[in-house]
C-alpha positions as CSV (number, residue, x, y, z in Angstrom):
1,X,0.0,0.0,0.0
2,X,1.3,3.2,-0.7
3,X,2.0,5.6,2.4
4,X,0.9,9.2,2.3
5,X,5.1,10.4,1.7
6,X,5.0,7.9,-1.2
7,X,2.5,10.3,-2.5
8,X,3.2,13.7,-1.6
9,X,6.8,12.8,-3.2
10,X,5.1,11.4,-6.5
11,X,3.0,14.8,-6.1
12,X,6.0,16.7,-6.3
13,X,7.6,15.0,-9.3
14,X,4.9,15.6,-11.2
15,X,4.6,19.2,-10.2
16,X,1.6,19.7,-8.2
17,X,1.5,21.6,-5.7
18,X,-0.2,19.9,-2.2
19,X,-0.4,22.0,0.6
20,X,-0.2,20.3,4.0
21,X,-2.5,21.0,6.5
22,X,-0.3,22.4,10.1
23,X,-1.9,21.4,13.4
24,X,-2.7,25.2,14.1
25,X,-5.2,24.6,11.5
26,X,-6.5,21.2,11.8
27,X,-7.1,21.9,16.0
28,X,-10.2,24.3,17.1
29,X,-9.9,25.9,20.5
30,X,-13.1,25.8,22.3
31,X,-13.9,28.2,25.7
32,X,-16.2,26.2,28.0
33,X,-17.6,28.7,30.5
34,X,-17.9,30.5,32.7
35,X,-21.5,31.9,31.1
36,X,-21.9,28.6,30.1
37,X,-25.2,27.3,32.2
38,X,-23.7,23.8,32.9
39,X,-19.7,25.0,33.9
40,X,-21.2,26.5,36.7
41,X,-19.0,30.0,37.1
42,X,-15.9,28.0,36.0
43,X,-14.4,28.1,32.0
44,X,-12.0,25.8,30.7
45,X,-10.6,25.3,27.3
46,X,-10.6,22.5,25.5
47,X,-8.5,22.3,21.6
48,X,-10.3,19.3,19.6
49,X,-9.0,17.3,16.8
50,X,-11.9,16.1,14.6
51,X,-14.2,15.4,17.6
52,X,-11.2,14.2,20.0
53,X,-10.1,16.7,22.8
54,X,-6.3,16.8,22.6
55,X,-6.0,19.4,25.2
56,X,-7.7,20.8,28.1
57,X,-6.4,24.3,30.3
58,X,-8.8,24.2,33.4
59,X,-8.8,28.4,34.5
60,X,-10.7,28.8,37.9
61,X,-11.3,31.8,39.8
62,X,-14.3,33.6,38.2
63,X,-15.8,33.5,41.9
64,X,-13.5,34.2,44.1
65,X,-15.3,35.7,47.6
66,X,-12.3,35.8,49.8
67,X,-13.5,34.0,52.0
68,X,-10.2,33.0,53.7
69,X,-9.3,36.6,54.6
70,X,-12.4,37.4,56.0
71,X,-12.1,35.4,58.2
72,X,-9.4,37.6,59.7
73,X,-11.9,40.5,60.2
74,X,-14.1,38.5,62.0
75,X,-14.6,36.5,65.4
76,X,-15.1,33.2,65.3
77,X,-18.9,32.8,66.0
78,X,-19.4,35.9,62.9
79,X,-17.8,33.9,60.6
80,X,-20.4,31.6,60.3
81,X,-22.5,33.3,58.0
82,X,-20.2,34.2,55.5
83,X,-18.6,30.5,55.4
84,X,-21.6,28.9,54.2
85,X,-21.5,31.0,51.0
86,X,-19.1,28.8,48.6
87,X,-20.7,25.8,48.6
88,X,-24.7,27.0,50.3
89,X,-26.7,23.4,49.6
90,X,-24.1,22.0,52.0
91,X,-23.4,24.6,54.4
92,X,-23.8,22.4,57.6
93,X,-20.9,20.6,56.6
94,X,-18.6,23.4,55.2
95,X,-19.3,25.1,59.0
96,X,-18.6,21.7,60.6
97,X,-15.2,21.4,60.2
98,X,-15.0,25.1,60.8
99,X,-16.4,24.6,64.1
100,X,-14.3,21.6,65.2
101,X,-11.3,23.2,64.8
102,X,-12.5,26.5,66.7
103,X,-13.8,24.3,69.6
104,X,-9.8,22.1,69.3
105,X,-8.2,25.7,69.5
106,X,-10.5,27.4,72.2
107,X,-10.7,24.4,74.5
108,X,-14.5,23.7,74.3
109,X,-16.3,20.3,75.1
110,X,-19.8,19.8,72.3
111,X,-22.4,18.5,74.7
112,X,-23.6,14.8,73.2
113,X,-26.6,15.6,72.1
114,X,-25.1,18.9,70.3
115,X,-22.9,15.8,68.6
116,X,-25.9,14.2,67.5
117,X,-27.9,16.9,65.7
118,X,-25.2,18.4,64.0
119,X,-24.0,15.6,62.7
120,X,-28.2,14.8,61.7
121,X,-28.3,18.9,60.3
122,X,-24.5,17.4,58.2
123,X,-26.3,14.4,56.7
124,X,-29.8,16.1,56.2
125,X,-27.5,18.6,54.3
126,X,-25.5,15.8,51.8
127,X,-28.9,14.1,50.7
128,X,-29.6,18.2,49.3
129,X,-26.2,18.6,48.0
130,X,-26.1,15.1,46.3
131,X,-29.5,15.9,44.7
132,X,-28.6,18.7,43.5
133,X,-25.7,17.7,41.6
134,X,-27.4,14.6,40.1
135,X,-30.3,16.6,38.6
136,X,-27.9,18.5,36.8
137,X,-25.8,15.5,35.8
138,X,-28.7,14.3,34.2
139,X,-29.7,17.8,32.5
140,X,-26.0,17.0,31.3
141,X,-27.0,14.3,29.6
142,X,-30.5,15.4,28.6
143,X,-32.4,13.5,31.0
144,X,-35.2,16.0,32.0
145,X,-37.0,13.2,34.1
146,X,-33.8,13.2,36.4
147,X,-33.8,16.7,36.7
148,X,-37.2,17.5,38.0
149,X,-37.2,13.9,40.3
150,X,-34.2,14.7,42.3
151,X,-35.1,18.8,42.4
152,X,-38.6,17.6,43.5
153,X,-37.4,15.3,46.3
154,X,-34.8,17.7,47.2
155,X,-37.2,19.6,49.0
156,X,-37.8,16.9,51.1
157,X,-34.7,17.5,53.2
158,X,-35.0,21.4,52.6
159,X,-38.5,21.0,54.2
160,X,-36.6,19.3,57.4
161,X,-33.8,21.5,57.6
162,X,-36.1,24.5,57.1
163,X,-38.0,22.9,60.0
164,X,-34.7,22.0,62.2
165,X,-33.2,25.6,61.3
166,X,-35.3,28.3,61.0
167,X,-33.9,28.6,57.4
168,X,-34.0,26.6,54.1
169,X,-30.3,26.6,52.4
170,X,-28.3,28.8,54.6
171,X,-28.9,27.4,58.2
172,X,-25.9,28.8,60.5
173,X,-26.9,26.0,62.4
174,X,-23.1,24.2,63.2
175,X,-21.2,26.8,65.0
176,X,-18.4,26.1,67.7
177,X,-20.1,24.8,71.2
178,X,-22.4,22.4,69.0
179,X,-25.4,24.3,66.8
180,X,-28.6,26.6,67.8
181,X,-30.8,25.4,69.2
182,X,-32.6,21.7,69.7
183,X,-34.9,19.8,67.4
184,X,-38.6,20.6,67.7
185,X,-41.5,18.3,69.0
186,X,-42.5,16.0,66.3
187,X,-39.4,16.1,64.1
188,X,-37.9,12.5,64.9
189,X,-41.2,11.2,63.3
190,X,-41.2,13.4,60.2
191,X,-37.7,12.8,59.6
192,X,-38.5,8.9,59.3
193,X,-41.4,9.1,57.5
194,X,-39.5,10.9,54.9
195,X,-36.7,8.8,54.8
196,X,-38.7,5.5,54.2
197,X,-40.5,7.6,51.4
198,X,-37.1,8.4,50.0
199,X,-35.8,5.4,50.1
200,X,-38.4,4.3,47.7
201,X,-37.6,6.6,45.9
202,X,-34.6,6.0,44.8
203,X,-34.9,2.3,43.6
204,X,-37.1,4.4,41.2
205,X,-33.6,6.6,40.5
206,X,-31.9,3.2,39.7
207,X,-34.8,1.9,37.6
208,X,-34.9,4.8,35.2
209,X,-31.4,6.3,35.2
210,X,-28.9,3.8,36.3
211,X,-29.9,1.1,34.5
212,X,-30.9,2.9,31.4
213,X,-29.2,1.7,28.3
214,X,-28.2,4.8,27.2
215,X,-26.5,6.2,30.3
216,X,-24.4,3.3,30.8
217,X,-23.1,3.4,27.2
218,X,-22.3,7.2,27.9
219,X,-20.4,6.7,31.0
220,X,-19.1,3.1,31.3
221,X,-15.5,2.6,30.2
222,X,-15.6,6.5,29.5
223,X,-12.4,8.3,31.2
224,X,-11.3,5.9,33.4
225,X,-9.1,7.1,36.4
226,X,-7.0,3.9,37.7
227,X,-6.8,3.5,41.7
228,X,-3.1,4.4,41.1
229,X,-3.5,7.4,39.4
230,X,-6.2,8.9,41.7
231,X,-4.3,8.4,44.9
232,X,-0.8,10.5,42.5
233,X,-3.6,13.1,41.8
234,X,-4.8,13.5,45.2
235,X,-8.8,13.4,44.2
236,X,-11.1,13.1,47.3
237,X,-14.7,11.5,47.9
238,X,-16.7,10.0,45.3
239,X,-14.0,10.1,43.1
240,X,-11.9,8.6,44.6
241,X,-13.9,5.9,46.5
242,X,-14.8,5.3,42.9
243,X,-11.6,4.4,41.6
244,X,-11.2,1.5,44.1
245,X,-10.2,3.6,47.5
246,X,-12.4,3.0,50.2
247,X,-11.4,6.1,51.9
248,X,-14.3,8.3,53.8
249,X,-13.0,10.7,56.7
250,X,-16.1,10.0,59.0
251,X,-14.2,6.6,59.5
252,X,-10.7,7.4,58.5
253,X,-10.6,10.5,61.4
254,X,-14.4,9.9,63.0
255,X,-15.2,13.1,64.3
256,X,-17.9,13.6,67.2
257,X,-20.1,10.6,67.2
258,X,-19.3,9.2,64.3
259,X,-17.3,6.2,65.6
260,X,-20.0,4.9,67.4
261,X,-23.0,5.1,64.3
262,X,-22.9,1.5,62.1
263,X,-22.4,2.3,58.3
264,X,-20.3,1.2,55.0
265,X,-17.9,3.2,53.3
266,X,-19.0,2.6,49.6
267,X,-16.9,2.4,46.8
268,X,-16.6,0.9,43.1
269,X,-13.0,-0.3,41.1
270,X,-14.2,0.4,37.5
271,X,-13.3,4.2,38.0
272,X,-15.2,5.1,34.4
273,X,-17.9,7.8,34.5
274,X,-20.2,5.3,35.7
275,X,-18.7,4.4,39.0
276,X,-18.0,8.5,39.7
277,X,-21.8,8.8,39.2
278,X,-23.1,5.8,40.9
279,X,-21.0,6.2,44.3
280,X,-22.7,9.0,45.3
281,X,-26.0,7.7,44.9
282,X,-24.8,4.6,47.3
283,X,-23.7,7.2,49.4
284,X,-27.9,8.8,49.6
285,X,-28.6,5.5,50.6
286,X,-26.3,4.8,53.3
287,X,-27.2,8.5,54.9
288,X,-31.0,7.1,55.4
289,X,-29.2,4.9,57.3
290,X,-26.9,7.1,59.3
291,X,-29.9,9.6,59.4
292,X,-32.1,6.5,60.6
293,X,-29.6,5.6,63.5
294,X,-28.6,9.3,64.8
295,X,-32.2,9.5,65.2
296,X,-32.8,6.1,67.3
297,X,-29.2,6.8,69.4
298,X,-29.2,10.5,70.2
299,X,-30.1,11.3,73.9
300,X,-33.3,12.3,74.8
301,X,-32.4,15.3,76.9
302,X,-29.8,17.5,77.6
303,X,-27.9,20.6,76.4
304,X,-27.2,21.1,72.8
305,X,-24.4,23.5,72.6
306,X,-21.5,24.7,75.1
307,X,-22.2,28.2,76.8
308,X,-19.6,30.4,75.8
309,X,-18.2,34.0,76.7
310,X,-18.8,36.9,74.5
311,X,-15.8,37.0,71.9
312,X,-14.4,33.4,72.9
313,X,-10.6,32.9,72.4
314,X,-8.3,30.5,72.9
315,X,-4.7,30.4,73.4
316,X,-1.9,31.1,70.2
317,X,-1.3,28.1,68.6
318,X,-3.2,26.5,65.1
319,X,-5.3,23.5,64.1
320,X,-6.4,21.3,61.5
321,X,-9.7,19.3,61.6
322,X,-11.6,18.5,58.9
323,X,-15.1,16.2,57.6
324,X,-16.6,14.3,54.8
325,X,-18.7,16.7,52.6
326,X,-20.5,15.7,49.9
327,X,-17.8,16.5,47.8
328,X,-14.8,14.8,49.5
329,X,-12.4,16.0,52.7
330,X,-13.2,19.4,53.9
331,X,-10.9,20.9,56.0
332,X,-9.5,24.6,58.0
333,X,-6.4,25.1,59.0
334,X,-6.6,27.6,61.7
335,X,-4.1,29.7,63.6
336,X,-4.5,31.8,66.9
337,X,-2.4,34.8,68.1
338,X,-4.9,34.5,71.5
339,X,-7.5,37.1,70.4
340,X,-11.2,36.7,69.0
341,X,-10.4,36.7,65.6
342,X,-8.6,33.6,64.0
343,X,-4.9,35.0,62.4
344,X,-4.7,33.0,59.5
345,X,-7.7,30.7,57.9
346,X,-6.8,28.3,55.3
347,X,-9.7,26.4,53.6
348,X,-9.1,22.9,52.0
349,X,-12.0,21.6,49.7
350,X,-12.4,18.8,47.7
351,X,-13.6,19.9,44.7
352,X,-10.2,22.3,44.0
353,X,-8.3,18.6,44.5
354,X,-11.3,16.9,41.7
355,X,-10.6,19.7,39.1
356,X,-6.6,18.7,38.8
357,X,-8.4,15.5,37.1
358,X,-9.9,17.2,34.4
359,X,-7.6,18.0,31.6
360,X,-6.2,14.2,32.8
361,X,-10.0,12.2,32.0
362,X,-10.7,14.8,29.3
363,X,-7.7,14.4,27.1
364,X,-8.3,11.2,24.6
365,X,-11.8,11.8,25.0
366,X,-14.8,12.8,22.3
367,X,-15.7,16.1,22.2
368,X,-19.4,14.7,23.1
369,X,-18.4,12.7,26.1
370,X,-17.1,15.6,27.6
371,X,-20.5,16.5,30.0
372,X,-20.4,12.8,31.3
373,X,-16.6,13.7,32.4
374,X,-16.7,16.8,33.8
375,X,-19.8,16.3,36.3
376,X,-18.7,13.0,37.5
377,X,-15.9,14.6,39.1
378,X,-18.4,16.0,41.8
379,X,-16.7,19.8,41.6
380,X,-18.3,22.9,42.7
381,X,-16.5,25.7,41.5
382,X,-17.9,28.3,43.8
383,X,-16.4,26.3,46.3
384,X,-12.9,25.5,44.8
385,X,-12.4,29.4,44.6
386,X,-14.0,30.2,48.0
C-alpha cells in the first residue's frame, strides 16, 4: 500500500502543488464557561482534533469571595454566616469542620446531644447537596425526568432543615459549642417518615437512570481514572472511592459521634464515568441509614451546645480538623495569636483537589463525552475558589 510520503513525493515529481494542513489549522480551540449554564461559574478550554479533545487548560477563579481573609476581620462565632457562601446546599458541613477546629483551638467540650444533631443537620445537608448535583448530571445528559425527580425530592430535606433551622439553604446551624438550638416536637417522626418515602424513591432513580441503556453506554469505560492514578492526583470523595479507595474521613478521622453510628464506606473499582456517578447515589442511601440511626441513638435530653463567653478565644497556637462533605475532605487550617479573631484561615476543599483530574479524563476523550466527564468529578467551583 502506498504511504501518504509515497505520495506527496510522487506529487512533487509531477509538479503539483499539495499543501499540508499544520496542526494550528487542523485543532479548534473551544472556551467552555464561565457563562456557560452547565460550567457553573468556571471556564476551561478544551483544543479538539476532529471530535477528539487533545487538550484541556482548566482556569478557575471567576468566583473568588475571599473567603479565607475574612475570616481575619471576624470572630469566630461571625464567621459563620459568611462561610456557608461557597458551597450554600451544603453549608452544615462546610461550618462543621469550621467549628471543630475553633472548639480544638478554644478548648470547648460539644455536649452529646449537640454531637448528634449536627452531625443529623451534616447528613440532612449531603442528601440536598447530592440531589442537587445529580439533577444536573442528568440535565447533562439530557435526561429531564432526572432533573425534576431529584429537584422535587430535594425539598424533602429542605423542608426538614427548614424545620430543624429556621432557614431553608443557609442554616448557621453548626457553630463552635455544637449548633442553635434543639430539634422541635414531632421532628424525629417526620424525619422517618420521609426517609422511608425516600428510600423508595430512589430504587425508582436506579430503575430509570442507572440502568438505562443509554447512560451506561455514555459513562461506562468512559475516562477511566486507575486507583493508582487517583491516589498520585490526590482526588477526594466520590471520586476517589470510585476508583477502588475505600477512603471516607467519617471513619478514617471519626469526628464527634461518628465512631459509634454503624455504616459502609461505599466504593466501586471500574473508575469510568459510571462508577463516579453511581458512588454518590450509594452514598444517599447509606445517609438514610446514618440519618435513621442518629435519630434512634441521640439522647433524649440534655444541652445542645456549650455556653460560651462573648468574643471566645483561645490560646496562640493553630489547628487542622476536617469532615466528609458531599464533595470529599473538607478541611480549616486555623491559627490563633490568642485574640477573638482567627490570624490565619486556610480552607481545604475537595472539589479544587477533583478539578486537577480534568484535563487528565478529558484528554483522549470525544468532544461529546465531555459533559459525562466533567460532572462526575463531583466539583463545585464556587467552592474551589472560596
Amino acid at each position: 500500500m502506498t504511504s501518504l510520503e509515497d505520495k506527496f513525493e510522487e506529487s512533487k515529481k509531477l509538479g503539483l502543488q499539495i499543501v499540508r494542513e499544520s496542526e494550528e489549522d487542523r485543532l479548534m480551540t473551544l472556551s467552555v464557561g464561565p457563562q456557560h449554564p452547565g460550567s457553573g461559574h468556571f471556564r476551561f478550554t478544551v483544543k479538539v482534533d476532529g471530535d477528539y479533545i487533545v487538550y484541556c487548560d482548566p482556569d478557575p477563579g471567576y468566583v473568588h469571595r475571599g473567603e479565607e481573609k475574612m475570616c481575619e476581620y471576624r470572630n469566630v462565632i461571625q464567621n459563620i454566616p459568611h462561610l456557608e457562601r461557597p458551597v450554600i446546599h451544603d453549608s452544615s458541613n462546610i461550618t462543621y469542620s469550621y467549628s471543630l477546629a475553633i472548639e480544638e483551638l478554644a478548648g470547648i467540650e460539644v455536649p452529646r446531644r449537640g454531637q448528634y444533631i449536627r452531625a443529623l443537620a451534616s447528613e440532612l445537608n449531603r442528601q440536598v447537596y447530592t440531589l442537587y448535583w445529580l439533577a444536573i448530571y442528568g440535565i447533562f445528559l439530557g435526561h429531564s425526568t432526572m432533573f425534576m425527580w431529584p429537584t422535587g425530592d430535594r425539598e424533602l430535606f429542605i423542608d426538614l432543615l427548614e424545620v430543624l433551622t429556621g432557614a431553608r439553604v443557609t442554616h448557621a446551624f453548626n457553630i463552635p459549642g455544637g449548633v442553635r438550638n434543639d430539634i422541635p416536637d414531632g421532628f424525629k417522626e417526620r424525619c422517618l417518615r420521609q426517609m422511608r418515602y425516600f428510600q423508595k424513591r430512589l430504587k425508582e432513580y436506579e430503575d430509570i437512570f442507572y440502568n438505562m441503556p443509554l447512560f451506561r453506554q455514555r459513562t461506562e469505560g468512559v475516562a477511566v481514572l486507575s486507583k493508582e492514578d487517583a491516589v498520585k492526583l490526590g482526588v477526594a470523595g466520590s471520586v476517589v472511592r470510585a476508583s477502588g479507595v475505600p477512603y471516607d474521613i467519617r471513619k478514617a478521622e471519626p469526628y464527634d459521634i461518628y465512631n459509634e453510628i454503624d455504616f459502609k464506606v461505599q466504593y466501586m473499582k471500574t473508575g469510568d464515568c459510571f462508577a463516579r456517578s453511581y458512588v454518590p447515589f450509594l452514598d444517599m442511601q447509606e445517609s438514610c441509614h446514618i440519618i435513621e440511626q442518629l435519630l434512634d441513638k441521640m439522647p433524649q435530653s440534655g444541652e445542645v451546645r456549650a455556653k460560651l463567653q462573648p468574643n471566645p478565644k483561645g490560646p496562640p497556637g493553630e489547628t487542622y480538623r476536617r469532615v466528609e462533605s458531599g464533595r470529599g475532605a473538607l478541611g480549616y487550617y486555623i491559627v490563633s495569636d490568642g485574640t477573638p479573631k482567627p490570624y490565619r484561615v486556610k480552607i481545604s476543599v475537595g472539589s479544587f483537589r477533583n478539578m486537577l483530574a480534568l484535563p487528565y479524563l478529558l484528554v483522549g476523550q470525544k468532544l461529546g463525552d465531555m459533559p459525562a466527564v466533567y460532572w462526575s468529578l463531583n466539583y463545585w467551583p464556587v467552592e474551589a475558589d472560596r
